[in-house]
C-alpha positions in Angstrom: -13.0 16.4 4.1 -15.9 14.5 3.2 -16.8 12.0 0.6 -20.8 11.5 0.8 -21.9 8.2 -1.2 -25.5 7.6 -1.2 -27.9 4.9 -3.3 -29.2 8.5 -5.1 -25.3 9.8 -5.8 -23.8 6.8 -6.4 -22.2 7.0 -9.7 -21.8 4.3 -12.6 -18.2 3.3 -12.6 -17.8 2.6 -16.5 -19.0 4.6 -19.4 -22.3 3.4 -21.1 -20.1 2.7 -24.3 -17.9 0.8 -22.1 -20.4 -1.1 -20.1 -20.9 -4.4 -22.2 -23.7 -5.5 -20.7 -25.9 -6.0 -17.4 -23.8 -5.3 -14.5 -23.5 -7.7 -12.1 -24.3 -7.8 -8.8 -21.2 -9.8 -7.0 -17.9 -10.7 -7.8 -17.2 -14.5 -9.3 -15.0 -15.8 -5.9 -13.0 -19.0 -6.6 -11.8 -19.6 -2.7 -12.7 -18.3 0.8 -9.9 -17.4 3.0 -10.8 -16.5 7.0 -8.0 -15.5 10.1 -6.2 -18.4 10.2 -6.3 -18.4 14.0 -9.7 -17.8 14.9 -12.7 -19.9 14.9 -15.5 -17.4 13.8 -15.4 -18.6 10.3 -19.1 -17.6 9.0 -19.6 -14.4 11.1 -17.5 -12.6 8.9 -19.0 -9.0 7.5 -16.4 -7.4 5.7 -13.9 -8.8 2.5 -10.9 -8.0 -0.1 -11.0 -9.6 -3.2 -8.1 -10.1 -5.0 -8.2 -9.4 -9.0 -4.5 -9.5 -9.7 -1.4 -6.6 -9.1 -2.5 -4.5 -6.8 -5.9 -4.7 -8.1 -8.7 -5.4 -5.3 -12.2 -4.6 -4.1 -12.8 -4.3 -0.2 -16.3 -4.5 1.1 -17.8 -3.8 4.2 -21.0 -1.5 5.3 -22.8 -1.0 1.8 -19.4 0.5 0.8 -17.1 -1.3 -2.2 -13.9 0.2 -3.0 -11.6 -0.7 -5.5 -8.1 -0.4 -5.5 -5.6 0.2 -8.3 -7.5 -0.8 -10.7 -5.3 -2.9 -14.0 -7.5 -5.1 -16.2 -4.9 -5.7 -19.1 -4.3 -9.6 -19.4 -1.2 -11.5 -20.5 0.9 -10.4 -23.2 -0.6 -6.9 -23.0 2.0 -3.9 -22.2 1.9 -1.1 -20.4 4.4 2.0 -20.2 6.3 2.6 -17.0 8.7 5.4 -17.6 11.0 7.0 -20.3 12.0 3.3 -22.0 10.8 1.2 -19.8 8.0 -1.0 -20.4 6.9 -4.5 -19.0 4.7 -7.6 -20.0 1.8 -8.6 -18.1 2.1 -12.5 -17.4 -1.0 -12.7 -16.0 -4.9 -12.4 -16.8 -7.1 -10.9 -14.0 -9.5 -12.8 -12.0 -12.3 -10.7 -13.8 -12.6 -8.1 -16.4 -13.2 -4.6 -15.9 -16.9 -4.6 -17.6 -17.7 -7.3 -15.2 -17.4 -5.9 -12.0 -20.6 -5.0 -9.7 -21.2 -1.4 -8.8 -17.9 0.1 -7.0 -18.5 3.7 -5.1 -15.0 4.9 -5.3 -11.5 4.0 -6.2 -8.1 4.4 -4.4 -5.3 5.1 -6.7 -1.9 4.7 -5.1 -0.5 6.6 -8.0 -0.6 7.2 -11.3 1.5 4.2 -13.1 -0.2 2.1 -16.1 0.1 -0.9 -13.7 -2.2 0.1 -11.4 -4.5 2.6 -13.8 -3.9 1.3 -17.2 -4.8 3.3 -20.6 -8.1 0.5 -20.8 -9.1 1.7 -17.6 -8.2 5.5 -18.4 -10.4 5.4 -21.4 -13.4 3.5 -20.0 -14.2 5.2 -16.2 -17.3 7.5 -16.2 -15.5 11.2 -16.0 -17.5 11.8 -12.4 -16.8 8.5 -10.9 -14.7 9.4 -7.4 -11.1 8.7 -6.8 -9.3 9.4 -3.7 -5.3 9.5 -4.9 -2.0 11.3 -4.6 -1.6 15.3 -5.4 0.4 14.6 -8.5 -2.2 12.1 -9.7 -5.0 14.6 -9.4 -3.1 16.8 -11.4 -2.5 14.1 -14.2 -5.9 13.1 -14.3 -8.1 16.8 -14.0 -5.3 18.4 -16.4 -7.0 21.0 -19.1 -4.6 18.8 -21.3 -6.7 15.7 -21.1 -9.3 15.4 -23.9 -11.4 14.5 -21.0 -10.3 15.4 -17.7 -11.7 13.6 -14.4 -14.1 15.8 -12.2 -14.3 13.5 -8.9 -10.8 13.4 -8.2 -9.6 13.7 -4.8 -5.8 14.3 -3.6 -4.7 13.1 0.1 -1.1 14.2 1.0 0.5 11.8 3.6 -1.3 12.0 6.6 -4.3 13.8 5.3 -7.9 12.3 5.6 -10.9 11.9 3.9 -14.6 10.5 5.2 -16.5 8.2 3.1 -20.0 8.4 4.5 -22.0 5.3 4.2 -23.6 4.9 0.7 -26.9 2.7 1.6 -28.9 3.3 4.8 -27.1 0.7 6.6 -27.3 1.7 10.4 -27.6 1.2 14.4 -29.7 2.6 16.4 -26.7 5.0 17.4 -24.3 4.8 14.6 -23.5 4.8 10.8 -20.8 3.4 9.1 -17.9 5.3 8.4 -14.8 4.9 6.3 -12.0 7.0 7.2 -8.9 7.2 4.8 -5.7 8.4 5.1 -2.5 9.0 3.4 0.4 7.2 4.6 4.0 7.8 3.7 5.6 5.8 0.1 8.9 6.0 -1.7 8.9 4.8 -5.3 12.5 5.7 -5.4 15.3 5.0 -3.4 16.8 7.6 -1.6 20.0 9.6 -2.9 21.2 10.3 -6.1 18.4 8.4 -7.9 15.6 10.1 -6.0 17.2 13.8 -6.8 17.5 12.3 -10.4 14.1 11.3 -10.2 13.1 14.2 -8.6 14.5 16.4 -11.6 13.0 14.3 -14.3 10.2 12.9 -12.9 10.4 9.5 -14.3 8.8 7.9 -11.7 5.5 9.5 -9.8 5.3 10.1 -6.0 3.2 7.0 -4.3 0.8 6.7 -1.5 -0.1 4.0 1.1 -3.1 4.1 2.5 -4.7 3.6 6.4 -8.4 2.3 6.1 -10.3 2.5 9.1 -13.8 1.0 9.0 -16.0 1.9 12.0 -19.0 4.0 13.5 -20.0 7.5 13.5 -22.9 8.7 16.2 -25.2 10.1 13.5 -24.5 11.5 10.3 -20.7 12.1 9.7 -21.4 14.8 7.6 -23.0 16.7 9.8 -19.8 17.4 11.9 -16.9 19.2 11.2 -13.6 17.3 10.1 -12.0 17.5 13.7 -14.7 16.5 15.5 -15.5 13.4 13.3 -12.3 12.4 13.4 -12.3 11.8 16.6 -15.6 10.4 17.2 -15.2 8.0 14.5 -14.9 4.4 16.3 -12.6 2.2 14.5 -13.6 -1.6 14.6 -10.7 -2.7 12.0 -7.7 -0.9 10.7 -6.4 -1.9 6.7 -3.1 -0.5 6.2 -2.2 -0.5 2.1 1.6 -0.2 1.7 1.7 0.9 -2.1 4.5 0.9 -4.2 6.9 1.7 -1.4 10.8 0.4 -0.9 11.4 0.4 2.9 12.5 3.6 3.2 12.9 5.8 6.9 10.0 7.8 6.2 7.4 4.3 6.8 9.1 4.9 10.3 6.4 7.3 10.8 3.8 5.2 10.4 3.8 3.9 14.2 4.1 6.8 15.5 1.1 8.6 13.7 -0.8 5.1 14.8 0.5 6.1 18.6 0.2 2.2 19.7 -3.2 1.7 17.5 -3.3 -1.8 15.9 -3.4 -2.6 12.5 -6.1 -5.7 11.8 -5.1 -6.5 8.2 -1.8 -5.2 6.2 -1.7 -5.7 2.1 1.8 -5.5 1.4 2.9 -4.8 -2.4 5.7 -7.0 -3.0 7.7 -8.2 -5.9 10.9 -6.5 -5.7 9.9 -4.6 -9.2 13.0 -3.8 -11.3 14.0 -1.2 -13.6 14.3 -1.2 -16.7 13.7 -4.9 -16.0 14.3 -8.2 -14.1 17.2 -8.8 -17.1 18.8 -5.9 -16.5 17.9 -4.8 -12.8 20.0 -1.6 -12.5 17.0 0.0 -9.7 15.0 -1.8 -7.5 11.8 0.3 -6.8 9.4 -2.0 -4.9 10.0 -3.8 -1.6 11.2 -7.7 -2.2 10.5 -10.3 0.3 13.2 -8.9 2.8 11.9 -5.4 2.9 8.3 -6.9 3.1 9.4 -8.9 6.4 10.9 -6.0 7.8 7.4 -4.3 7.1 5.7 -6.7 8.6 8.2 -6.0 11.9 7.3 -2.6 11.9 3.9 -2.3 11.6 2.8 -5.2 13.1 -0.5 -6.2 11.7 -2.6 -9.5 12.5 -2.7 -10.7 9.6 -0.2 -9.6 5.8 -1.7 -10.8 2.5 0.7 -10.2 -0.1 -0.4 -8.5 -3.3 1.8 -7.4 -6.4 4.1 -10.0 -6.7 4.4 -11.8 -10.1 1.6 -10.4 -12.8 4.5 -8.4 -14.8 8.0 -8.9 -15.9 9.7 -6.5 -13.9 9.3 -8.3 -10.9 12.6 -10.0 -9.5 11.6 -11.5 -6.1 8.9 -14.2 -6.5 5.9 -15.3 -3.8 8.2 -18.1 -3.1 11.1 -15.8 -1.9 8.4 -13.9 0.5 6.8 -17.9 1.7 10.1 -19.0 2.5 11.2 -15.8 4.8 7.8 -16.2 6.6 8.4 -19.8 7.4 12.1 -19.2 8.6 10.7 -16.4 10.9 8.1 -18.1 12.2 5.5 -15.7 10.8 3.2 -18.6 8.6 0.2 -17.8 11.1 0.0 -14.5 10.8 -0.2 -14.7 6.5 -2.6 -15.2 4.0 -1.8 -15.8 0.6 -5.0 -15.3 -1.6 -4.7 -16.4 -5.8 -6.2 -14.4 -8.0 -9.6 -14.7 -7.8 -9.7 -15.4 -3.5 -11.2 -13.6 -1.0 -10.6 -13.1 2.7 -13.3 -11.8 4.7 -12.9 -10.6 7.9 -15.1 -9.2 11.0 -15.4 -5.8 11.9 -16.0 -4.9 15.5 -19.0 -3.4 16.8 -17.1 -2.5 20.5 -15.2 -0.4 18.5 -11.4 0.8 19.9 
């Protein structure tokens, strides 16, 4: 499956009532973070820019994705199941209206958190989205005033092709963004996830496996097997979502089959329901779970995102900083504020 974005398709990300004015050409950085054991600092040619939650922007190639997008700021509410809402503590390092041209979004799955009713209201109907099956069906339904038409559903382990949206190119290749679904549990497994199966409280999640690479010619003009594997990867993102540790993440590794993961956002927090004063479920990893994580898939480098912008959340940064120090892991971690970016290198001898 393809996803072709070219300067002539390339679609405005906000209505024009909800554009507020001239859209900007880059994002408004605050600090510059690099691999905190290599010296190449300046060659860098690829970034993820932190907003807030789980709320980022990765740019490489011409391409700029944005992921999970959640633009409310502090004091604002947002509705998370059948009586439960949360608070958001925090503002976001810029404001939806502000944001340079994006080509698509990823959506992890749909939660106000990380696709709030601002958001909902204020995306251009044809702008593309790469999310879960059940999201796609939430956000095409005949039921919607306005349903999206771009939306595109990956199952775990399914693919899509983003084809490279300027004419950025080698003499051989062309950039290439391959996604893919990986495995996520919302829900802990047992009673509560049958429960949760039966009421559907709480909506089936995604991660997500960027790999950013080369394609010999136009991507589109092979077919999906045979682009798959002529795709050369240069650097591997792996997006945990809102996941608990659960056995089916144990699947990850294999499905890599010894490939290495460059960079690993891991969504943290330890987010509680109903709430962090009454924590009767937890429903996002907490900094043990997001060690064990970092033990299993191995990655380079871990910046942790989602972590302390609502009131749901029971394990702090802190908790996550002092497991990474006791486990000798504070070289291998970057820890961006809203606002930071981290750029990164993506290599041309491809694996």
């Amino acid at each position: 499956m393809h996803l072709t974005i070219t300067p002539s398709s390339r679609v405005a990300l906000l209505r024009p009532q909800a554009q507020a004015g001239k859209t900007p050409n880059n994002l408004p950085i605050k600090d510059v973070h690099t691999h905190p054991r290599s010296s190449s600092a300046g060659r860098e040619d690829a970034s993820v820019y932190f907003i807030g939650n789980a709320t980022t922007v990765l740019e490489w190639g011409g391409f700029r994705i944005l992921t999970d997008p959640n633009f409310l700021h502090a004091g604002d509410h947002v509705h998370l199941g059948p009586g439960v809402t949360s608070q958001r503590r925090t503002n976001p390092a810029v404001d939806l209206d502000e944001l340079p041209p994006m080509d698509c979004i990823l959506l992890s799955h749909y939660h106000e958190d990380h696709f709030d009713q601002l958001v909902e209201e204020s995306l251009n109907r044809d702008f593309p989205i790469i999310t879960t099956p059940h999201a796609k069906g939430c956000l095409t339904s005949s039921s919607k005033p306005e349903p999206f038409r771009a939306v595109h559903a990956l199952d775990f382990f399914e693919s899509i092709l983003l084809d490279a949206p300027t004419n950025i190119e080698t003499e051989t290749a062309t950039p290439v963004i391959r996604v893919t679904g990986m495995p996520g549990k919302h829900v802990p497994p047992g009673t509560l996830s049958a429960l949760n199966d039966l009421l559907s409280a709480v909506p089936p999640t995604n991660g997500w496996l960027l790999e950013l690479g080369w394609a010999d010619g136009s991507a589109n003009a092979q077919d999906d097997e045979n682009t798959s594997s002529e795709l050369r990867t240069g650097y591997r993102i792996y997006i945990s979502g809102d996941t608990l540790f659960v056995d089916e993440l144990r699947e990850i590794p294999k499905w890599l089959n010894g490939k290495h993961v460059d960079l690993m956002l891991v969504h943290l927090g330890g987010t509680t329901i109903p709430g962090a004063s009454a924590p009767l479920v937890m429903v996002t990893m907490d900094a043990k779970q997001g060690i064990q994580l970092i033990h299993l898939i191995q990655p380079d480098v871990t910046i942790p995102i989602h972590f302390d912008d609502y009131d749901v959340f029971l394990s702090p940064l802190s908790d996550f900083q002092d497991k990474i120090k006791q486990e000798g892991l504070k070289e291998r971690v970057v820890y961006l504020n809203r606002g930071d970016q981290y750029r990164f290198t993506v290599r041309r001898n491809a694996d």
